[in-house]
C-alpha positions in Angstrom: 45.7 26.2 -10.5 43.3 23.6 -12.0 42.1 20.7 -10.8 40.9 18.1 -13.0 37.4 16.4 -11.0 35.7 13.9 -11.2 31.5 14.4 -11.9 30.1 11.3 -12.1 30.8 7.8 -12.8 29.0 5.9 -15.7 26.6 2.8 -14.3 26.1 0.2 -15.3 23.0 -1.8 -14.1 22.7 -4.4 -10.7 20.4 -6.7 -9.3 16.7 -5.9 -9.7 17.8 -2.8 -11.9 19.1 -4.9 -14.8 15.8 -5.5 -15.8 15.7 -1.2 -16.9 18.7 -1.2 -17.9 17.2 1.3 -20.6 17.5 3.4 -17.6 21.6 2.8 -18.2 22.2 2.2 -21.5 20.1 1.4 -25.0 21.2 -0.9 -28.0 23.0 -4.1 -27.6 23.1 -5.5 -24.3 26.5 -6.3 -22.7 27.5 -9.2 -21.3 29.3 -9.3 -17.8 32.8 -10.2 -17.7 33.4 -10.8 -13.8 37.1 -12.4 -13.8 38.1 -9.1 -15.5 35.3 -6.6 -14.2 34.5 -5.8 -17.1 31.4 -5.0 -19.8 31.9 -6.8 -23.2 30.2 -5.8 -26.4 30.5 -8.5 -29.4 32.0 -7.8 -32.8 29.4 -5.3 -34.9 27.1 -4.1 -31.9 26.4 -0.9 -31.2 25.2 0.6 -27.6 24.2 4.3 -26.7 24.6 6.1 -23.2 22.0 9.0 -23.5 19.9 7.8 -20.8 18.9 8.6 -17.0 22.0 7.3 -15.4 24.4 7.8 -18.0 24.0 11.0 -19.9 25.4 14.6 -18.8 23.8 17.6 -18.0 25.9 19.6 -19.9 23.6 22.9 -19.6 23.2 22.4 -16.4 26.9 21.9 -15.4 27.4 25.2 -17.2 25.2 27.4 -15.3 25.1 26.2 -11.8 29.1 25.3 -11.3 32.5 26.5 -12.3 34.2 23.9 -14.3 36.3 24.6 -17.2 36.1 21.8 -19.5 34.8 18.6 -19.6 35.5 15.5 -21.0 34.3 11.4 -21.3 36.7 9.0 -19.8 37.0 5.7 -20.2 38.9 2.5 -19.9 38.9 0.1 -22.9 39.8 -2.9 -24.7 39.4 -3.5 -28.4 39.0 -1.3 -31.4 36.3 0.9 -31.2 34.3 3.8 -32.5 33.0 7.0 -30.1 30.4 9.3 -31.3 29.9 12.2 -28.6 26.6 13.4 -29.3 24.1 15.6 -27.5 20.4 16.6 -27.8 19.1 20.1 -27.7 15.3 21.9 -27.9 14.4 23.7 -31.0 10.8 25.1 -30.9 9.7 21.8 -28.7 11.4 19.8 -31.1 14.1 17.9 -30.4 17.5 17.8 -32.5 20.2 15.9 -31.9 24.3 17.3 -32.5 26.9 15.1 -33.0 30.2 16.2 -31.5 33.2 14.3 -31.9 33.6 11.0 -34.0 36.4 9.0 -32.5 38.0 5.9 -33.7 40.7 3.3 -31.6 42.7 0.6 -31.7 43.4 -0.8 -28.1 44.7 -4.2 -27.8 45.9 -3.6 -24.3 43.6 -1.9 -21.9 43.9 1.9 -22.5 42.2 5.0 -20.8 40.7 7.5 -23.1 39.4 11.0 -23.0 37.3 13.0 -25.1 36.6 16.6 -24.7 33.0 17.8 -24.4 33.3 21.3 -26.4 31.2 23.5 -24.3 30.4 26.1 -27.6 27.4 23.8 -28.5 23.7 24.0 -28.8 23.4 20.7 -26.4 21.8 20.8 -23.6 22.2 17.0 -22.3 25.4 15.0 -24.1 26.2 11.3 -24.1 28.2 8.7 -25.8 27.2 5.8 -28.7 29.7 3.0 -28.6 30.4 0.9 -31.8 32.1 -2.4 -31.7 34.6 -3.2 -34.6 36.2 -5.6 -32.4 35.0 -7.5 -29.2 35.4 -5.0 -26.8 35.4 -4.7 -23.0 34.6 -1.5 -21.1 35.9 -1.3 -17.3 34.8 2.0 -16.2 34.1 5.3 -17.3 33.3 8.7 -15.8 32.4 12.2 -17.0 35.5 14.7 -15.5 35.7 18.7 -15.3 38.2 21.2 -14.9 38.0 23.4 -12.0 40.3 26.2 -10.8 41.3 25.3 -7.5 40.0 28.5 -5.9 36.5 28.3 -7.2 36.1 24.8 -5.6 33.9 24.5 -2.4 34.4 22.9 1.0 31.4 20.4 1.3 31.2 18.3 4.4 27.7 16.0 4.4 25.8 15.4 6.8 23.3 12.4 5.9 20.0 12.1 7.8 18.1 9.5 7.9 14.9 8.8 9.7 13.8 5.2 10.1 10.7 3.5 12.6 11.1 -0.2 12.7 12.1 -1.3 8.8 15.3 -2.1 9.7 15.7 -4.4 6.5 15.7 -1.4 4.6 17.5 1.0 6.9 20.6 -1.8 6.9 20.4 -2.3 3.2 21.1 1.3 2.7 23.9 1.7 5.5 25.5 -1.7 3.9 25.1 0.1 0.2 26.8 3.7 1.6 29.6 2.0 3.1 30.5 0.1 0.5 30.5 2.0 -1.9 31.2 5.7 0.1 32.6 5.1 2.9 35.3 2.4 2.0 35.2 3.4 -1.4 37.8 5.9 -3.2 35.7 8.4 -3.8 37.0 12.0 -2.8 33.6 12.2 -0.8 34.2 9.0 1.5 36.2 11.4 3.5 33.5 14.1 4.1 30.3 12.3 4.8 29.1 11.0 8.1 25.3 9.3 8.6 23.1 10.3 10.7 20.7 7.5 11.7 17.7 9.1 13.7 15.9 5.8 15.1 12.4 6.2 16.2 11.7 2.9 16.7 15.3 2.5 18.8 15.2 -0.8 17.6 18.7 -0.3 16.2 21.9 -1.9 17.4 23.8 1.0 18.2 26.9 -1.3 19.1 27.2 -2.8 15.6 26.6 0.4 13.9 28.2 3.4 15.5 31.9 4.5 14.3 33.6 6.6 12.4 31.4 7.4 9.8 27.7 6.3 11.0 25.9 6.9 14.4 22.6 5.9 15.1 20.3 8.2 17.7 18.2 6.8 19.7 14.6 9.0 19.4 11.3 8.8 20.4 8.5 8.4 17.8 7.7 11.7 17.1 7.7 11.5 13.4 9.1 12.6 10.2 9.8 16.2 11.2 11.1 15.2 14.8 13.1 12.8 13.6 14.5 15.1 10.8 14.5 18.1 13.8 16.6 16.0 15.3 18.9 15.0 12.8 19.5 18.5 11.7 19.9 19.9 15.6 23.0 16.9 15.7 24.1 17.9 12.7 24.4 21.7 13.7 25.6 21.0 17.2 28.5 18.7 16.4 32.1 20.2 16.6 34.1 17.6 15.5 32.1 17.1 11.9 31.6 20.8 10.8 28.8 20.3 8.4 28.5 22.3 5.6 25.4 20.6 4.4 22.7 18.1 5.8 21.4 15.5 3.0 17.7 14.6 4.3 16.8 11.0 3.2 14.0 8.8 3.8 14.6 5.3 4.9 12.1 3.0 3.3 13.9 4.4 -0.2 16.1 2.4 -2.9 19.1 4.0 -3.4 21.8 4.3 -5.7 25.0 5.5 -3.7 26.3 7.1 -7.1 23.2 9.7 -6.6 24.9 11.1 -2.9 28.4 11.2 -4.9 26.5 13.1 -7.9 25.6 15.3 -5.0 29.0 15.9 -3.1 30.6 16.4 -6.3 27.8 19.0 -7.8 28.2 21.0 -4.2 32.1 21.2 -4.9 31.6 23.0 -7.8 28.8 25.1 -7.4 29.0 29.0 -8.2 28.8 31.3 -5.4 25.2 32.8 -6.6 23.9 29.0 -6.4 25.5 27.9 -3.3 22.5 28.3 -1.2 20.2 26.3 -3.4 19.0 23.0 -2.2 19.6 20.1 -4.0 16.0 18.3 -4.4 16.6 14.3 -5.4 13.9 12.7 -8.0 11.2 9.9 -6.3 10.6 7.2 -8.4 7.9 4.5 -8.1 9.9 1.4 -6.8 7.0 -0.5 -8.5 7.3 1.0 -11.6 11.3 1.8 -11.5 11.5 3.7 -14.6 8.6 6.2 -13.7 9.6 9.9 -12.0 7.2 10.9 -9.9 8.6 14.2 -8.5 11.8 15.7 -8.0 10.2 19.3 -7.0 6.7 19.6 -5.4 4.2 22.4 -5.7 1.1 24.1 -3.8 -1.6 24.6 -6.0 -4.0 27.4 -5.8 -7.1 25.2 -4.8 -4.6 23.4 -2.1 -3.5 20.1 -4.1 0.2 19.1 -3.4 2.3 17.8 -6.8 5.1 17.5 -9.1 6.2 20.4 -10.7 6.7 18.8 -14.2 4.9 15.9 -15.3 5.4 12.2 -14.6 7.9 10.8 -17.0 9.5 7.3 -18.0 13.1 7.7 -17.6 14.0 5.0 -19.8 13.3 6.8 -22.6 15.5 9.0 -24.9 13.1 12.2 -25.0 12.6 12.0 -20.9 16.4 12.3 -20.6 16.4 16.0 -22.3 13.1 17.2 -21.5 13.6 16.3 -17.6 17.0 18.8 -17.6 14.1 21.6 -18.8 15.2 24.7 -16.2 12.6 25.7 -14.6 11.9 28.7 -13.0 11.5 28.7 -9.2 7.9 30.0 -8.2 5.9 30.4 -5.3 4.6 27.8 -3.6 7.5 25.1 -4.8 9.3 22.5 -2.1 11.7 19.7 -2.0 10.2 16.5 -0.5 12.5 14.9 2.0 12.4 11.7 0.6 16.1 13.1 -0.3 17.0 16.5 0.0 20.2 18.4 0.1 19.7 21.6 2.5 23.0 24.2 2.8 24.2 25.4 6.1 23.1 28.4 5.5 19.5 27.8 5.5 19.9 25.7 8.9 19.2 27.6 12.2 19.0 26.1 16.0 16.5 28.8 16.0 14.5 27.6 13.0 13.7 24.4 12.9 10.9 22.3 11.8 7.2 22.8 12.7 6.6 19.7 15.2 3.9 18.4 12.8 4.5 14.5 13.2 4.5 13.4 9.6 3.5 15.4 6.3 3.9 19.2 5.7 6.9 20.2 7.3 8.8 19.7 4.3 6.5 21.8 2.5 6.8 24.3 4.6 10.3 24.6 5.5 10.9 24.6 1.8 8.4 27.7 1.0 8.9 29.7 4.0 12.4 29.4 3.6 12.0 30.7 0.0 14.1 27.6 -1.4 15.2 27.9 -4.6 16.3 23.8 -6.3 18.8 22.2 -8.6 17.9 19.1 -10.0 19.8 16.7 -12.0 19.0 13.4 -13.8 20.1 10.4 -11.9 20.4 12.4 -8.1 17.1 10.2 -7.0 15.7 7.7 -4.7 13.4 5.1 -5.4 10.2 5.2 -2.7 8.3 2.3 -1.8 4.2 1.8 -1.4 3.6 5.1 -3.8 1.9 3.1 -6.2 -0.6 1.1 -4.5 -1.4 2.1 -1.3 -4.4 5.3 -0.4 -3.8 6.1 3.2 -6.6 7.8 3.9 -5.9 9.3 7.8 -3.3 10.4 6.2 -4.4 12.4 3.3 -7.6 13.2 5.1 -6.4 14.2 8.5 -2.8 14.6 8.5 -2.3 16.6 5.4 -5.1 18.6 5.6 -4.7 19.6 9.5 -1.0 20.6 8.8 -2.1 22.4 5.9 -4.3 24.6 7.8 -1.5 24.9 10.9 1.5 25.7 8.5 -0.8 28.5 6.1 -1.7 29.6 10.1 1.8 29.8 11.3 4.2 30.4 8.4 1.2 32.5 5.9 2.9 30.4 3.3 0.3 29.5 0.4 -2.0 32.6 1.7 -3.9 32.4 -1.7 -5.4 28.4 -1.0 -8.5 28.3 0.9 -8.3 25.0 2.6 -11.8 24.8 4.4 -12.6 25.1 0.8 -10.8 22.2 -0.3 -12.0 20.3 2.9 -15.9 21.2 2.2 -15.4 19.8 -1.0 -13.6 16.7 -0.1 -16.2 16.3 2.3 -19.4 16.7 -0.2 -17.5 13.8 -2.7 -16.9 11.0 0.3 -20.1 11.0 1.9 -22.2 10.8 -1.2 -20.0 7.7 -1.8 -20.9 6.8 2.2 -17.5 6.9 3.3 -18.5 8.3 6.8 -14.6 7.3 8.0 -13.3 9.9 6.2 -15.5 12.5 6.3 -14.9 12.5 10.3 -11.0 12.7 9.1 -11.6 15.7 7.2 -13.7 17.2 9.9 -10.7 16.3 13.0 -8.3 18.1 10.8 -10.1 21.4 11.4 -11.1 20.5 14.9 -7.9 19.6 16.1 -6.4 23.0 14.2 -8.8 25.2 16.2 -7.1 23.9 19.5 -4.4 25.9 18.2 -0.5 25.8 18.9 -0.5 24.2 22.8 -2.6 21.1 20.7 0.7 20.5 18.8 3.7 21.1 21.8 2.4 17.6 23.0 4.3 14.8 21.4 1.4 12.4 20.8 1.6 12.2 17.3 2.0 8.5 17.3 -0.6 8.6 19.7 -3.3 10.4 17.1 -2.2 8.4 14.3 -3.2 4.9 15.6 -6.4 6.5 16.9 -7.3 7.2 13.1 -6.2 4.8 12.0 -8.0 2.3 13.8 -11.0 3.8 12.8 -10.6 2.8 8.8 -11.5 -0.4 7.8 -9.0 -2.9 6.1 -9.4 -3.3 2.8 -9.9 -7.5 2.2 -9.3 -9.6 -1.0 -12.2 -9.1 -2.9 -11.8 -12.8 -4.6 -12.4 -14.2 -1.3 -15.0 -11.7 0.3 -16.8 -10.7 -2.6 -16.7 -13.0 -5.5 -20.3 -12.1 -6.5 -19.4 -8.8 -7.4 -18.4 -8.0 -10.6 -15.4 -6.2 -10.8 -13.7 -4.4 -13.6 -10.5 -3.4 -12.9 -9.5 -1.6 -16.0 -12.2 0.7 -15.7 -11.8 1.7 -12.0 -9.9 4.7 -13.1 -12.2 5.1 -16.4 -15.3 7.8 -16.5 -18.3 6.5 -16.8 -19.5 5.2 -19.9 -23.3 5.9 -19.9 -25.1 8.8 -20.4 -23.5 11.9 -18.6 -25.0 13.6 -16.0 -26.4 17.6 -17.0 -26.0 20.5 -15.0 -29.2 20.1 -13.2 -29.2 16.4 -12.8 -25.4 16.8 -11.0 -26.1 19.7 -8.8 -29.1 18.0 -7.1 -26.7 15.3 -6.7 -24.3 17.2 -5.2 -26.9 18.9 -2.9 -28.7 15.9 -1.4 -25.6 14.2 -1.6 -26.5 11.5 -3.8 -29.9 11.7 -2.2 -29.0 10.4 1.4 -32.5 10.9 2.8 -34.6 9.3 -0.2 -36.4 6.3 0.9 -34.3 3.0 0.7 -37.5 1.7 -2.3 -36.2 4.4 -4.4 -32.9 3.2 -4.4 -30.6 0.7 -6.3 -29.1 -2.0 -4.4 -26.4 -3.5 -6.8 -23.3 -2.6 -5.1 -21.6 0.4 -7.1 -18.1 -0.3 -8.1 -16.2 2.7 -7.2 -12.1 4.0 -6.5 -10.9 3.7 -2.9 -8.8 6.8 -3.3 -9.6 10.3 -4.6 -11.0 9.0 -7.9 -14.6 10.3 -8.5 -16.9 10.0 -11.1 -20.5 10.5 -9.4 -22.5 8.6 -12.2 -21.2 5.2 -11.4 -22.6 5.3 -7.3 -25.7 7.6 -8.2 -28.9 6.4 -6.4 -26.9 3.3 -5.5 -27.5 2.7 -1.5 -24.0 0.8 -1.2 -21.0 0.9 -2.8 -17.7 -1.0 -3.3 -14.9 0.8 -3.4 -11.6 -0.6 -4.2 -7.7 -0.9 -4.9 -7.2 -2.3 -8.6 -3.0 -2.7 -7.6 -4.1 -5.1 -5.4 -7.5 -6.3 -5.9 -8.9 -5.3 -2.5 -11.9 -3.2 -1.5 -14.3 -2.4 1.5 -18.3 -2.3 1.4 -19.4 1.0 2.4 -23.5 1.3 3.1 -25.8 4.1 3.0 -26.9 5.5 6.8 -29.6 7.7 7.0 -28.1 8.4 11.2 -24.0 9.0 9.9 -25.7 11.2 7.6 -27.9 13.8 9.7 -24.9 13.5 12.5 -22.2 14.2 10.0 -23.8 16.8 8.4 -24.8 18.4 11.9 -20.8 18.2 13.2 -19.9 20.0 9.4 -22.2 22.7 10.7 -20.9 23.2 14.5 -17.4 22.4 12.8 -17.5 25.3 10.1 -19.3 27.9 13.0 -16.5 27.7 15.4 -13.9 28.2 12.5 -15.5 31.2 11.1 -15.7 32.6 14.9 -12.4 31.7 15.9 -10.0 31.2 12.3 -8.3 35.0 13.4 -7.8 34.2 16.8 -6.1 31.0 16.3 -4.1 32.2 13.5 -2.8 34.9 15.5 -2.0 32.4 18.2 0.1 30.1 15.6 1.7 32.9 14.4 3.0 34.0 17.6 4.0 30.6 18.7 6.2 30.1 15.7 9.2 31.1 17.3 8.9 28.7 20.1 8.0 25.7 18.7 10.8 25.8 15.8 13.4 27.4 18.4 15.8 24.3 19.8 15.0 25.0 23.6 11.1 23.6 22.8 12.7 21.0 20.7 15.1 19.3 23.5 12.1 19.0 25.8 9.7 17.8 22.6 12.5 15.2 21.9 13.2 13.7 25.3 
């Protein structure tokens, strides 16, 4: 017996999203029609739907699910035209296929539907729109049909990790209820939210019922909190869980992607049932830009997107984004949003007690993972844009790099002292002492080995570090004599380029640290706060400013002939004791694995 589904629902654009509404939809704009709910196109307009929000994956529906057929479906007013159309890769160039061309007349509000053929080259489909009339659209949704017996029992569990931003946290619960949980939506009936609070700042009273519960938790982090989420999930009778949705709470999100996500689960083929669904991060600065929506481990230890950035409001973003890509080594799902199957959840395999960074990563990989990802599934994540935190790329990432390659061997093939030593050599020849001790605690703190991380003093660590940076300050106010060229913070050098020799003699006195302070330059050097490095714009400078160009701040950093000798001397004693100890303290994180992802270690961790 079939059952005819509903996939997703065509959006239109709200609040601070109207202003990409290329995102939605591309022509004429429509006008809002609020007594009647409606979208209204004049006379002779014309508007497209082949964008991020509102196009369908048709490949991709074909080989991951079951359904049938598909078809558009919409409810309209007016006489109209309705070119289905689709867009398809020929040798990297892109063609476009026209489908159907449809034509009403509707002077009383009508629902239409229009079969997708499923015979076609197209690999993404949408819908143009031509006004012959004034028109109003009401809604409009892309359906499938599904044999009853291939359809799968999905219950969500949402988890959601929050410390003290409880203006996001309640934005998101208001969104999900109001348009899951009291919506009619078939998934409003199999979700429940899992509100892990590690700030317990929370008012459990006005929040817990039915559908939502909020947990009380110590700070212990992104992967406690998560730990915690997913141990609820799998202990809890009376909501038998068939999936746990991770989801980061300082995220914009649209509650359309979590039904995109039920409804994709529903229909999924048996061979892809135990694939993780990985959500897109977008810039909530820049909205239209996809920064990832699956991660990878480079060989020299980088962490990335797996496709290039893209702007989604663009036509050739739409197809190129639905590009299948193999699964590799080395890939993960960030847990800004990401949809994990029962299968792959264990009270005997949990997450590595790292605090914050990593454990996704390594979940992902040492679970070999395999993703489906799907234009418009996505959250949008704030602070991406314009904010370096250096403890936690220099510390945090790099120490849990080193624990989870130590306990896991996932990414056997990166050498991470490597990555650190070189780190190291680019920061303190731009005198950014801070960091170079960051880089060195990482591997200090990982040659404590595993008892170092069965105390929950994560927080505890991360003010520590943090405390030792210093703010970055406006540099209109602190440093208006300094010339500063923003445009060019991010541009190579324009002088003459260094040669071979010139640059290794830089590298190896590290932009001559021990030269007298006579045979240096004093002008400040104008350099990038974060990983940005071109050595010609500091060389032979003896201080340097290094700054954020989003925001127009930056710190003074000095030369210091004493920061110098000492940090070079703690590299030495640092980089001894690793290659004396490295197999012994793998072999101890190795044999600790068990323990410290089993659920026993994880009640006492979590008290």
């Amino acid at each position: 017996m079939d059952k005819m589904m509903k996939l997703q629902n065509i959006l239109f654009p709200k609040n601070e999203l109207i202003q990409h509404w290329h995102m939605f939809y591309r022509g004429d704009r429509f006008s809002h029609n609020i007594y009647e709910s409606a979208h209204c196109l004049k006379k002779d307009q014309q508007t497209e739907f082949f964008t991020y929000f509102n196009a369908f994956s048709l490949e991709k529906w074909k080989k991951y699910t079951a359904i049938d057929h598909a078809y558009l479906q919409l409810k309209v007013k007016g006489t109209l035209g309705i070119q289905l159309f689709g867009h398809y890769m020929n040798n990297n160039i892109i063609e476009k296929e026209v489908l159907s061309e449809n034509y009403y007349e509707c002077d009383e509000t009508e629902t239409i539907l229009i079969p997708i053929p499923f015979d076609v080259k197209s690999q993404v489909v949408s819908f143009q729109v031509f006004a012959y009339s004034d028109i109003s659209i009401y809604e409009g949704s892309y359906l499938a049909d599904i044999s009853t017996d291939k359809m799968n029992e999905v219950e969500l569990s949402l988890v959601t990790v929050t410390f003290r931003k409880e203006d996001f946290i309640t934005r998101n619960l208001r969104l999900i209820e109001n348009e899951i949980i009291y919506s009619d939506e078939e998934i409003a009936d199999h979700i429940f939210v899992r509100v892990i609070d590690n700030g317990r700042t929370l008012n459990t009273e006005e929040w817990n019922g039915e559908r939502i519960h909020i947990y009380q938790n110590p700070n212990v982090g992104g992967s406690g909190g998560y730990t915690r989420g997913m141990i609820e999930t799998l202990r809890d009778e009376t909501f038998n869980a068939t999936h746990a949705l991770l989801m980061d709470d300082d995220v914009k999100i649209l509650p359309e992607s979590i039904i995109r996500t039920y409804n994709l689960l529903r229909c999924l083929k048996p061979e892809y049932r135990d694939h993780f669904i990985s959500g897109a991060m977008l810039y909530y600065e820049k909205m239209h830009v996809q920064h990832e929506d699956v991660g990878f481990v480079s060989e020299d230890g980088t962490y990335g997107p797996r496709k290039p950035s893209m702007e989604m409001h663009l036509a050739t973003s739409v197809l190129l984004n639905e590009k299948i890509y193999e699964d590799q080594p080395n890939n993960y799902a960030g847990w800004w949003y990401c949809c994990i199957p029962r299968t792959k959840l264990s009270l005997d395999r949990l997450s590595l007690p790292l605090f914050i960074r990593g454990d996704d990563v390594e979940f992902s990989i040492a679970n070999h993972a395999k993703f489906i990802t799907m234009n418009g599934i996505c959250i949008w994540h704030m602070g991406f844009v314009t904010k370096f935190n250096m403890p936690m790329e220099f510390y945090q990432v790099h120490r849990n790099s080193l624990i989870i390659q130590a306990t896991s061997g996932v990414t056997p093939e990166v050498d991470y002292l490597k990555r650190i030593k070189d780190i190291f050599d680019k920061e303190i020849s731009r005198y950014n002492y801070v960091g170079c001790d960051l880089l060195l605690d990482a591997v200090d703190d990982f040659l404590k080995g595993p008892e170092f991380l069965m105390k929950p003093e994560g927080e505890t660590i991360m003010k520590q570090q943090t405390s030792r940076v210093k703010p970055l300050v406006d540099i209109r106010q602190n440093f208006a004599d300094i010339y500063v060229d923003y445009d060019k913070i991010y541009k190579f050098y324009e002088g003459k380029l260094f040669s071979k020799r010139k640059l290794k003699r830089y590298f190896k006195t590290h932009n001559w640290q021990l030269l007298p302070k006579f045979m240096m330059n004093h002008e400040p050097a104008v350099v990038a706060y974060d990983w940005f490095d071109i050595p010609e714009k500091q060389y032979r400078h003896d201080v340097v400013l290094a700054v954020n160009p989003h925001n127009q701040t930056g710190v003074l950093r000095y030369r210091s002939r004493s920061e110098y000798l000492r940090l070079m001397k703690r590299y030495r004693e640092i980089r001894r004791n690793y290659n004396k100890n490295m197999e012994k303290v793998t072999e101890a994180y190795k044999n600790a694995k068990k323990q410290i992802t089993g659920v026993d270690f994880w009640d006492g961790y979590l008290r």
